[in-house]
MINU-712885 format. One record per residue (C-alpha): residue number from 1; residue in three letters; x, z, y. Coordinates in Angstrom, 3 decimals, decimal comma, m for minus. Layout:
<sites>
SITE	NUM	ALA	X	Z	Y
...
</sites>
This chain:
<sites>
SITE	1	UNK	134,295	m220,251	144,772
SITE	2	UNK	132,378	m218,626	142,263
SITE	3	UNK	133,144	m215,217	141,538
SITE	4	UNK	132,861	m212,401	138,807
SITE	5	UNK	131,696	m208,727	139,149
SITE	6	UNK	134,249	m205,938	138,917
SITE	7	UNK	132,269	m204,478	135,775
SITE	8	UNK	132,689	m207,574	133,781
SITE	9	UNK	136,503	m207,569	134,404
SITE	10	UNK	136,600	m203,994	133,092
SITE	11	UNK	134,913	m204,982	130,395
SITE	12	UNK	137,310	m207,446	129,665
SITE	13	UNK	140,185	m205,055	130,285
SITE	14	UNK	138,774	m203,179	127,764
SITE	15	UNK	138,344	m205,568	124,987
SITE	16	UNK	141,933	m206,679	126,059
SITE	17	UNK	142,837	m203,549	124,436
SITE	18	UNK	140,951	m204,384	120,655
SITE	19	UNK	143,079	m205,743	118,652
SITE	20	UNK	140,182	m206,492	116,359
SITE	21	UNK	140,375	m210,118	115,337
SITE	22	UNK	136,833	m211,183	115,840
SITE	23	UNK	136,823	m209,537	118,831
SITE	24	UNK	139,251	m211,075	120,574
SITE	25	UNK	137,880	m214,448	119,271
SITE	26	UNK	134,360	m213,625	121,443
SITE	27	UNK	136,472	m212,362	124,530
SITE	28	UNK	137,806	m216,319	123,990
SITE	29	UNK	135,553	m217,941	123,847
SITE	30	UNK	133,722	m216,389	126,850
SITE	31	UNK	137,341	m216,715	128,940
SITE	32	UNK	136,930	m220,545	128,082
SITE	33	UNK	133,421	m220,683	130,175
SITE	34	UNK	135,686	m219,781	133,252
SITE	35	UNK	137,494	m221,583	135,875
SITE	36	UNK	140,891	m221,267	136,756
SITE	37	UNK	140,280	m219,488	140,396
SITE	38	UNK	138,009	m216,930	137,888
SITE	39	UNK	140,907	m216,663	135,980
SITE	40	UNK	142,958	m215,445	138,488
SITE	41	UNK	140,252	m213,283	140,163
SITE	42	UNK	140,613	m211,363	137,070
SITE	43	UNK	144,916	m211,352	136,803
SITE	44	UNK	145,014	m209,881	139,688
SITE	45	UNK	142,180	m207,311	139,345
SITE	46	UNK	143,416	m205,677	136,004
SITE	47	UNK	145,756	m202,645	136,486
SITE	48	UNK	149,184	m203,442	137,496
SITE	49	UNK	150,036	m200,246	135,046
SITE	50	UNK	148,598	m201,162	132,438
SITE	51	UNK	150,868	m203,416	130,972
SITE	52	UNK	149,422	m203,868	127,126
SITE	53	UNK	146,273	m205,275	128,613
SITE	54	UNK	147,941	m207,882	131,046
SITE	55	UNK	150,594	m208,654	128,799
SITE	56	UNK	147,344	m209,284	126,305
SITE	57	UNK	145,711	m211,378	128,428
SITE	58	UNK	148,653	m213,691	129,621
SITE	59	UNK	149,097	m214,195	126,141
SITE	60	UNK	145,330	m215,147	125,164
SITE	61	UNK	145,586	m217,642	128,092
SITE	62	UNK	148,670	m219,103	127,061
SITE	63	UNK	147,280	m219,399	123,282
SITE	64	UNK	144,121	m220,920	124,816
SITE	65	UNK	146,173	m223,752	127,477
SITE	66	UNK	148,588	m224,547	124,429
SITE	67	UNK	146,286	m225,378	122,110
SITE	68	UNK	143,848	m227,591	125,100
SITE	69	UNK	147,239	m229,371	125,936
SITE	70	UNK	147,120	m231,228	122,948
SITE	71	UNK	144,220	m233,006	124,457
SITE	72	UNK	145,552	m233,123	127,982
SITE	73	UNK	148,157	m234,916	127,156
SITE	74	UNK	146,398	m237,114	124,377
SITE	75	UNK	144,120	m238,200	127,488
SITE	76	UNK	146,932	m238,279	130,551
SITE	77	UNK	149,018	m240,344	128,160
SITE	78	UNK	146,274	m242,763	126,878
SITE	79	UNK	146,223	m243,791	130,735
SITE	80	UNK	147,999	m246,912	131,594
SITE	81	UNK	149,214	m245,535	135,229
SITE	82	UNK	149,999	m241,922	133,472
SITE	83	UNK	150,488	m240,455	136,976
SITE	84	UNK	153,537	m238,845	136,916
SITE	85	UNK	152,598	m235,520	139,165
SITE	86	UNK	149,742	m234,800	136,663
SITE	87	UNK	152,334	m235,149	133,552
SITE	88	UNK	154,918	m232,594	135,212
SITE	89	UNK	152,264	m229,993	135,973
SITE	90	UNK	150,545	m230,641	132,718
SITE	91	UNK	154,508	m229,613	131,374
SITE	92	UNK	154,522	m226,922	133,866
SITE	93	UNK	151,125	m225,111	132,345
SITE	94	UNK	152,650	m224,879	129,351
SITE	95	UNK	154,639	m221,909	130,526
SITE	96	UNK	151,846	m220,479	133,235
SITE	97	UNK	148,469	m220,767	132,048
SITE	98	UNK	147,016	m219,538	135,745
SITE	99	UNK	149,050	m222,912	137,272
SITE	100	UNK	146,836	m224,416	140,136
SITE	101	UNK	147,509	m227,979	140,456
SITE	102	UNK	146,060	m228,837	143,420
SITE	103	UNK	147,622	m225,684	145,126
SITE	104	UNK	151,536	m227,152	144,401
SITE	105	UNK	150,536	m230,606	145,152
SITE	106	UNK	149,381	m229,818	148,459
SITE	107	UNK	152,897	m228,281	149,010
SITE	108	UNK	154,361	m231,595	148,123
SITE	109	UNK	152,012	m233,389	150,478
SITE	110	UNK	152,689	m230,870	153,563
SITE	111	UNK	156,317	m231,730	152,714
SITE	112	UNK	155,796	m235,609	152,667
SITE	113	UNK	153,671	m235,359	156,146
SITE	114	UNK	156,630	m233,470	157,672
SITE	115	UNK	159,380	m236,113	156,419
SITE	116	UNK	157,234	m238,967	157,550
SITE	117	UNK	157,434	m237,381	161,274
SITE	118	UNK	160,757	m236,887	160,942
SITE	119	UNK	161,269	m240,836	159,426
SITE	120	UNK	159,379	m242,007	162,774
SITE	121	UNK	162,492	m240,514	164,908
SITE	122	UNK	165,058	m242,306	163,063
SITE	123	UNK	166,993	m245,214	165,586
SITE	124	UNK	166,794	m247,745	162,523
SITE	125	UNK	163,248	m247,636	160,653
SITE	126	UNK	164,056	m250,157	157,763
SITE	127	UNK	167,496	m249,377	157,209
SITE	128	UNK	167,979	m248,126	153,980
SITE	129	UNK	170,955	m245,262	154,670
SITE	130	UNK	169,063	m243,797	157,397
SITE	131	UNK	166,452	m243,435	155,343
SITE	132	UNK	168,383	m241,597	152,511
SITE	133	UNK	170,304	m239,634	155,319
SITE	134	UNK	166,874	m238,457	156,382
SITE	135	UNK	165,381	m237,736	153,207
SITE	136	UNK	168,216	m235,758	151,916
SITE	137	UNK	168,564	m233,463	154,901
SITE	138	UNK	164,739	m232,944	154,653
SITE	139	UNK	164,805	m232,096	151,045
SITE	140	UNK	168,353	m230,477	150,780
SITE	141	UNK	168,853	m228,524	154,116
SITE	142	UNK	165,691	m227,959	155,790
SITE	143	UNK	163,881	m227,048	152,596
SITE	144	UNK	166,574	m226,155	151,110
SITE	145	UNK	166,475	m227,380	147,394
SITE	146	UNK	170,085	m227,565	145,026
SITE	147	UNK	170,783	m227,950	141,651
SITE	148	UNK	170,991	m224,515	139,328
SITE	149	UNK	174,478	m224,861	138,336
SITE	150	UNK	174,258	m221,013	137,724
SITE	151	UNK	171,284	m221,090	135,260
SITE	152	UNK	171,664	m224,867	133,983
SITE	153	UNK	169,589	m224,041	131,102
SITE	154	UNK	167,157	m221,658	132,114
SITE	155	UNK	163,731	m223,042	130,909
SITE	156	UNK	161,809	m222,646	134,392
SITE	157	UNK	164,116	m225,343	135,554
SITE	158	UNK	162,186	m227,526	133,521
SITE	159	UNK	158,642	m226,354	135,336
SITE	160	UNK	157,604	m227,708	139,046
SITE	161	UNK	155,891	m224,868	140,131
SITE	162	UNK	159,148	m222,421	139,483
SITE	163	UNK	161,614	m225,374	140,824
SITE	164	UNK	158,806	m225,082	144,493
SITE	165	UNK	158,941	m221,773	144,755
SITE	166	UNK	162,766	m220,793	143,650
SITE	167	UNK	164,099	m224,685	145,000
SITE	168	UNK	166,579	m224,676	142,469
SITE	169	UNK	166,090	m226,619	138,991
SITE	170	UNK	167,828	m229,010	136,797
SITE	171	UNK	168,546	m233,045	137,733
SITE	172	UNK	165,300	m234,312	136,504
SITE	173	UNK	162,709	m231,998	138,315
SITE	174	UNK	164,923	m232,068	141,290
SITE	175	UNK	164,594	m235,955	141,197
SITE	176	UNK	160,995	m235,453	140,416
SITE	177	UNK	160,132	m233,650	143,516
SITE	178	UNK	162,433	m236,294	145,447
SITE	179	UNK	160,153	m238,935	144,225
SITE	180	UNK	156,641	m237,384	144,460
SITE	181	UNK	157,514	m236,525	148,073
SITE	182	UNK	158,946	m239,980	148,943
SITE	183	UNK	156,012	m241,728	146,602
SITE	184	UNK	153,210	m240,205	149,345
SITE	185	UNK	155,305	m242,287	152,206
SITE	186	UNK	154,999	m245,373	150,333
SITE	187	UNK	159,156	m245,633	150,034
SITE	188	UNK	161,310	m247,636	147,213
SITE	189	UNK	162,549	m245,000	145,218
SITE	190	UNK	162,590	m244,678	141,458
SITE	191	UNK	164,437	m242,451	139,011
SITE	192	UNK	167,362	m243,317	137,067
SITE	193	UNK	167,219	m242,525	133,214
SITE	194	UNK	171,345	m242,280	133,060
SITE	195	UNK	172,030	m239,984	129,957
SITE	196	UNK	172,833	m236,108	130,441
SITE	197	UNK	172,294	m236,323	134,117
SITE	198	UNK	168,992	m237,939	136,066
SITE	199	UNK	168,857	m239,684	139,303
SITE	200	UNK	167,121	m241,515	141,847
SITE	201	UNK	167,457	m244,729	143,392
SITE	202	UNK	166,374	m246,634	146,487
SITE	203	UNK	165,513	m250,433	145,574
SITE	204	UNK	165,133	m251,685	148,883
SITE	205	UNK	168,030	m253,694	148,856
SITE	206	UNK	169,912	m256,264	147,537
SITE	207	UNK	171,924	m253,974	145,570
SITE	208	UNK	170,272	m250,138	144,436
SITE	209	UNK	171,644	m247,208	146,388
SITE	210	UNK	171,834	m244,495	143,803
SITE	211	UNK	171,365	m240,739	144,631
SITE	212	UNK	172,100	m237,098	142,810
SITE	213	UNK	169,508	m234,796	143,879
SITE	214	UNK	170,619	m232,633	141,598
SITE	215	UNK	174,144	m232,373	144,332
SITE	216	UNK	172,019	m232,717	147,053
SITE	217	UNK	171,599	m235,923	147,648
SITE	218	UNK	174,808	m237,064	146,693
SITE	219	UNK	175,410	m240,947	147,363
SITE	220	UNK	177,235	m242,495	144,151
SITE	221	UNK	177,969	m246,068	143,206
SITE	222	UNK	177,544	m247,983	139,892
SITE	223	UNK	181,283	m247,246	139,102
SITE	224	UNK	180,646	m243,476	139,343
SITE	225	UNK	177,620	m243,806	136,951
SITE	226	UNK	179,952	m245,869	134,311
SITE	227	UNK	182,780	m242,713	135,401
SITE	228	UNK	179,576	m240,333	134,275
SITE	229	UNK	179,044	m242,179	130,876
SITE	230	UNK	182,701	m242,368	130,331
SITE	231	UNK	183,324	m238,819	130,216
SITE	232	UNK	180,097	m238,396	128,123
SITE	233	UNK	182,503	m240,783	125,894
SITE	234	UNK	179,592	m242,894	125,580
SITE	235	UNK	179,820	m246,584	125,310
SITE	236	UNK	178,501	m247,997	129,347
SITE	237	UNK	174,805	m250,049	128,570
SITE	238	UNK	172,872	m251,420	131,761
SITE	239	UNK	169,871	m249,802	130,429
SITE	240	UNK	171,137	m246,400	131,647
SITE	241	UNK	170,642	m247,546	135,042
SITE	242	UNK	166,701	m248,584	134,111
SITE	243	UNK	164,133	m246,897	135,869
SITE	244	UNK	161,650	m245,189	132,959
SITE	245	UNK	157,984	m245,477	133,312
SITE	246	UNK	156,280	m241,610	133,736
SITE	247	UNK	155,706	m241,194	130,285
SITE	248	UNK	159,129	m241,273	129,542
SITE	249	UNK	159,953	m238,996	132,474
SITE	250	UNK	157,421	m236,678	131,283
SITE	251	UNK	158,849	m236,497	127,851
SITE	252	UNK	162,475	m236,060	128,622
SITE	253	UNK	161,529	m233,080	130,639
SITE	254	UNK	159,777	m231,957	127,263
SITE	255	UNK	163,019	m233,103	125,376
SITE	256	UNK	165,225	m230,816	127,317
SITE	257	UNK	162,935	m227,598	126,777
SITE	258	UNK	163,059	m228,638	122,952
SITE	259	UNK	166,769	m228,412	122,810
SITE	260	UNK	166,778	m225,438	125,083
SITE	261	UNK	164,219	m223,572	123,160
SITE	262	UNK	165,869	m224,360	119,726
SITE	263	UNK	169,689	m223,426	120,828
SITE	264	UNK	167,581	m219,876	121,865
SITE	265	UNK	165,649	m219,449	118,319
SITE	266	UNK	162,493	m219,990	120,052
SITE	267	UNK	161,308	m222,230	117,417
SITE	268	UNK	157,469	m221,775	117,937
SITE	269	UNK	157,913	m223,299	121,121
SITE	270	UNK	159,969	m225,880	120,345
SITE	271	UNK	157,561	m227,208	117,740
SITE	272	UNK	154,663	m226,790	120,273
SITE	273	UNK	156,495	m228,811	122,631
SITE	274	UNK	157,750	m231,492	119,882
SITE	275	UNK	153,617	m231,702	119,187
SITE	276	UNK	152,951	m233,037	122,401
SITE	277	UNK	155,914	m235,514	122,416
SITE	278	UNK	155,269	m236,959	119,374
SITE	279	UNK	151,477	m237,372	121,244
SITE	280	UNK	152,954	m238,577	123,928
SITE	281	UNK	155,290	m241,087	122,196
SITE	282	UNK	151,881	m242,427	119,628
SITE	283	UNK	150,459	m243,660	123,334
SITE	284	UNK	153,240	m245,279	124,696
</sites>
């Protein structure tokens, strides 16, 4: 890993501190020559007391990722496949500019590995409600992930890496991680694009076995989905029980920070965000 020498980062912590407007546009464009592990390497050297100058530099790198995401997601969603993981942690660097991807995707794959050993134990290996039973008391008790029902709307419900590390977030990035962990083991789940309230389902038989991560793990039939829309006094449609492709995953994550940014007056990052849907939404 290539690193930097401790007088350059002082340098930098220095010009951190110029709030001249040219020369913060150098200190950019030299920040964009470096790599994210460089990045980091010089986070966590700048004093932890000296707030103005990190606060200064979280916010250059957040200027500098929002404006590349444009691109990102130009490119991610101009792919046919549009891998889903990618989209979510392209969402996710939208609130932490340091995000390593490969660092939380590794934790997702160390988390598959362990439910596949625990999958080989099962008495029944094809039978669909073992293999629910199993993956919810992987996901829900041993790692321990549940819905936010205290914080519904908190925005870092909204971004994978927070959701990991606090395992609490809202229905959609709790399904998420359901299906990225399942996805590695090469098992029939797929979310479930009901209104208000993802979910997940398991397609492996005759008729779909629908799941709430977001109650962890929650079985629930058809007529509990048309109870759902009901109270939503919405009019039932099959099509809420249609599995979305990624892209449309991806932008109803981006849909809910919209509406959560704009009911807080955050309107600069609601119209960041709205940017990249309406990006998103051109490729589809």
């Amino acid at each position: 890993m290539k690193s930097i020498p401790q007088s350059e980062i002082k340098a930098i912590g220095k010009l951190l501190k110029d709030s001249d407007e040219s020369t913060m546009k150098l200190l950019e464009e030299q920040i964009k020559t470096f790599d994210i592990n460089v990045l980091k390497e010089i986070n966590d050297e700048l004093p932890l007391d000296d707030i103005t100058c990190r606060k200064h530099f979280l916010d250059l790198l957040l200027k500098m990722r929002r404006e590349k995401l444009s691109k990102d997601f130009d490119n991610w969603s101009k792919n046919s496949l549009s891998d889903l993981e990618y989209g979510v942690f392209l969402v996710a660097s939208f609130n932490n500019p340091l995000l390593s991807f490969e660092f939380y995707s590794n934790i997702l794959s160390s988390w598959s590995n362990k439910l596949g050993q625990n999958l080989k134990n099962i008495k029944f290996k094809d039978d669909p409600t073992s293999i629910i039973n199993e993956a919810n008391h992987f996901i829900f008790m041993e790692l321990g992930f549940k819905g936010n029902k205290e914080s519904y709307y908190d925005p870092e419900n909204s971004f994978i890496d927070k959701v990991i590390e606090k395992k609490k977030g809202n229905p959609i990035l709790l399904s998420i991680i359901y299906l990225l962990v399942t996805k590695r083991l090469g098992l029939q789940f797929l979310g479930v694009n009901m209104p208000a309230h993802f979910l997940v389902q398991y397609i492996d038989t005759i008729e779909p076995i629908f799941i709430d991560p977001f109650n962890q793990g929650e079985i629930i039939t058809r007529a509990d989905c048309q109870e759902r829309i009901k109270i939503l006094k919405l009019t039932w449609q099959e099509d809420y029980l249609t599995s979305p492709n990624n892209k449309q995953i991806v932008t109803r994550i981006m849909q809910n920070l919209i509406n959560i940014y704009n009911s807080e007056g955050l309107f600069e990052l609601k119209e960041q965000l709205e940017y990249y849907v309406n990006i998103v939404k051109r490729n589809t």
